[in-house]
N, C-alpha and C positions, 0 to 999 in steps of 0.2 A: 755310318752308312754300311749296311749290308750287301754284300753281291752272292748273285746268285747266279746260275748258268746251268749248262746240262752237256749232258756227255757224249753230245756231238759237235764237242769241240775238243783240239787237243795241244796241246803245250806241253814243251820238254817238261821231264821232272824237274829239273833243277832250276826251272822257271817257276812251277808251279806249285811246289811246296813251300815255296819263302809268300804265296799272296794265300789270303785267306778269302776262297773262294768255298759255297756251296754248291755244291753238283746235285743234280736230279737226276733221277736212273733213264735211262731210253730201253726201252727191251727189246729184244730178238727174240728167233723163236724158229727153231731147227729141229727136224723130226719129232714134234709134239711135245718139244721141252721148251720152256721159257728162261729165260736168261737176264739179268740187272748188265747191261754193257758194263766192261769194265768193273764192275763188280764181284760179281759170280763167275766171272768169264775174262779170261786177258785173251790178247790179239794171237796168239801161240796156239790155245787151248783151241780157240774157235776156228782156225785155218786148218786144225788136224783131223777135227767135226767133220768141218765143210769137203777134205777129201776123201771121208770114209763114207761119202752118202751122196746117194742121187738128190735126194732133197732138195730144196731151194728156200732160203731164209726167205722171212717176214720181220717186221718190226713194226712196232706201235711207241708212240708217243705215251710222256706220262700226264693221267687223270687232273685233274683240276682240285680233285680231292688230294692227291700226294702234294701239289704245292700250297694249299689252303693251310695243311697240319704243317709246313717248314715256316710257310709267311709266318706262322702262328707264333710257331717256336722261335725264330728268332727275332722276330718283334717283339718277343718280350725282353729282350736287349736292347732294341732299338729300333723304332718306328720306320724306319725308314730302309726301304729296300728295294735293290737297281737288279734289275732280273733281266739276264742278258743272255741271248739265246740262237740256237741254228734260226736259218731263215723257215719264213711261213711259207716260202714257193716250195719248197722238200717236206718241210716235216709239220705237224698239227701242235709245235708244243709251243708255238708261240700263243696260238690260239686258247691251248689250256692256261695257261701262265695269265693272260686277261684275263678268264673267268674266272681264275683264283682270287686275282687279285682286286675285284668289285665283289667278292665275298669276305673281305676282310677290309671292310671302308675304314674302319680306324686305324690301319694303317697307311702308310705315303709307300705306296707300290709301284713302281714306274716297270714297264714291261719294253723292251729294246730287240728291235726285228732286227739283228745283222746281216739279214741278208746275204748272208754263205754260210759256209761251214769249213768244219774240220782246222787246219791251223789258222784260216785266216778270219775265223770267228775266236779263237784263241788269242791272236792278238789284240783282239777286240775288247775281250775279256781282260786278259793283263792290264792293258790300260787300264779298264774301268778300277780292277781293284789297286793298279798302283796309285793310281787318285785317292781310293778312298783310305788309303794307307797314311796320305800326304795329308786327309781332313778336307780335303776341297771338296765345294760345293756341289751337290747334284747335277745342277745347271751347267756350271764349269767342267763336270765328268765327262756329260754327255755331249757337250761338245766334242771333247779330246777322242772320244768313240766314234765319235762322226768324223771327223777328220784322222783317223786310223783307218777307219772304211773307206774314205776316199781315196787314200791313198795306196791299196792294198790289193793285189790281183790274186787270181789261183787259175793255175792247169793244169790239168790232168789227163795221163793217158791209160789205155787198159787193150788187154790183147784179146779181154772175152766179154761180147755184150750181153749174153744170158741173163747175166743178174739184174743191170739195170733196166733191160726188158720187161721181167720177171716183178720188179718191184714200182714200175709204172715211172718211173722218172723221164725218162725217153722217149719218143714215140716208137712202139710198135711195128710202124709200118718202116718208117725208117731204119729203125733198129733192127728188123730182121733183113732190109735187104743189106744194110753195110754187113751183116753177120753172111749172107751167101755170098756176098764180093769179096769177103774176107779182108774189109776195108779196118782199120785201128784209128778212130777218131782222136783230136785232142779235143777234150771239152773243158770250157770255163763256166763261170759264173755270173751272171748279168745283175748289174745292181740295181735296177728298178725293180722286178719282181722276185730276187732272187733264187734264179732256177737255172736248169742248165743249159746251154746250148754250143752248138757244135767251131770251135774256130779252127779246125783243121782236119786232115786225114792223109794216112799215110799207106803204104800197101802190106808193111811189115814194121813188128813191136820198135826195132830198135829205129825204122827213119821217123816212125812216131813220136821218139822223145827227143830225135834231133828236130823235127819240127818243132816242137812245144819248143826249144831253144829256140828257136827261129823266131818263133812267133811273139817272144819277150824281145830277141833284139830287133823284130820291128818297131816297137817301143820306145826302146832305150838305146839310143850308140856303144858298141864295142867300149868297154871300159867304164861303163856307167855302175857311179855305188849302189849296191844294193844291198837292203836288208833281205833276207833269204832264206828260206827253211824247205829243206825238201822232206816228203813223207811219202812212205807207202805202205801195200796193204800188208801183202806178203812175199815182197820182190825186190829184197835187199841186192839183189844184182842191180838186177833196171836202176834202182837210186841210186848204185853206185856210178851206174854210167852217166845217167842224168845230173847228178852231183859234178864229174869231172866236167861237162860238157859245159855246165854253167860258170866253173871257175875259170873253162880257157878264155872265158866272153865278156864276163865281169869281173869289177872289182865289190869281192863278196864278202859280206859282212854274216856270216852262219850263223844260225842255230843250229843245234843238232839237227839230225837226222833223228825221224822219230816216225813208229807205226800209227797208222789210224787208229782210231773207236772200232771194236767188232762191228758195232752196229751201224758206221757207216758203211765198213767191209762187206756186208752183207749184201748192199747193194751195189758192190762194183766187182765182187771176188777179189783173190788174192794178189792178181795182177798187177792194180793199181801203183803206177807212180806220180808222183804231181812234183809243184813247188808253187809256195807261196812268196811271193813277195811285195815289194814297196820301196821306189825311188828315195836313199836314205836325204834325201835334199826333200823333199817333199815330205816324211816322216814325222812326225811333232814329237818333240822333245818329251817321255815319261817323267815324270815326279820321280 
């Protein structure tokens, strides 16, 4: 079995060079140049863009014709392919990924909405390809994907709403009056439609990420295991602090620390810090 994914998800390196995963490009697209996320572009290259320009990124999903030519190609390995992906309430590449995959009926193409993004579609990902690593069943996979989703939260905070204004993920009207109150939302991810919506707000960046801790140990009691990976855009402080706050709280099982996608960056700026995680009692066992 094949996996497939796209580059709106992210995983330490040293997680993600031992699974053999395919990625599809997500583009950007900053002062009339185009960009392969992660490709053409690392998270460094694109924050140094982003502060030499008034500009405001864009991004597009990829074509139904770039996944038709990968199904193509590695179907002729193997029939069979699990194509796992940011959610369809953010981005249209779920959408592409189905039409690909009823353009190539002789293959067995299963298409999988995870319904978030960035590390905790990542996780999502590892599992599927450590299944397919192990030779279990498709059926058997996508269980263990479904129940890696159930299990698995994301927050995120940001000290500048411009971009996700700018890129429509928010509302607008909302969005510009927390931007004149000078309000620092946390936002998560809802797992019915997979989109975002608001579980917190703070008056300043740093009670912002003690909220976001706040708001996991309404969850989970002082001391509770957790699996745990914090990321940001381009705000290796903020994670630092976010990092420390989550280890006086829990007992924490790391990942690295690790940058976003540019092309997620795009829509949140540099600012971004988050954390993903998942009650390691509730976690299912990988292959």
């Amino acid at each position: 079995m094949q996996i497939v994914s796209d580059r709106g998800m992210d995983l330490p390196p040293e997680i993600f060079n031992a699974l053999n995963v395919h990625l599809v490009p997500l583009i950007l697209t900053l002062d009339g140049k185009s960009y392969r996320s992660g490709v053409d572009i690392q998270p460094t290259e694109f924050y140094a863009l982003l502060a030499g320009t008034d500009s405001l990124p864009s991004t597009s999903q990829p074509s139904p014709g770039f996944f038709t030519e990968l199904y193509e190609k590695l179907g002729a390995e193997d029939r069979e392919i699990l194509s796992v992906h940011i959610s369809s309430g953010l981005s249209g590449t779920v959408n592409a990924a189905l039409v690909a995959a009823e353009m190539v009926p002789e293959l067995d193409v299963t298409v999988v909405d995870t319904k978030t993004l960035s590390g905790a579609e990542g996780w999502q990902v590892e599992a599927a390809a450590r299944a397919a690593q192990a030779g279990w069943s498709k059926e058997r996979t996508l269980a263990l994907i479904e129940q890696v989703g159930a299990a698995t939260e994301t927050l995120f905070t940001l000290s500048d709403l411009k971009y996700l204004i700018h890129g429509g993920r928010i509302s607008h009207i909302k969005g510009l009056i927390a931007s004149v109150l000078n309000i620092k939302p946390v936002i998560g991810v809802e797992k019915k439609g997979g989109t975002y919506v608001q579980r917190g707000q703070a008056r300043t960046f740093s009670r912002s990420v003690k909220r976001l801790v706040d708001l996991i140990a309404e969850q989970h009691p002082a001391g509770t295991a957790l699996r745990i990976q914090v990321l940001h855009a381009h705000n290796p402080e903020g994670a630092a602090m976010l990092h420390h706050l989550l280890d006086q709280r829990f007992e924490c099982a790391w990942l690295p620390t690790g940058t976003i996608a540019p092309v997620l960056g795009a829509h949140t700026g540099p600012s971004l810090v988050g954390a993903v995680w998942a009650p390691l009692e509730q976690y299912p066992q990988l292959p």
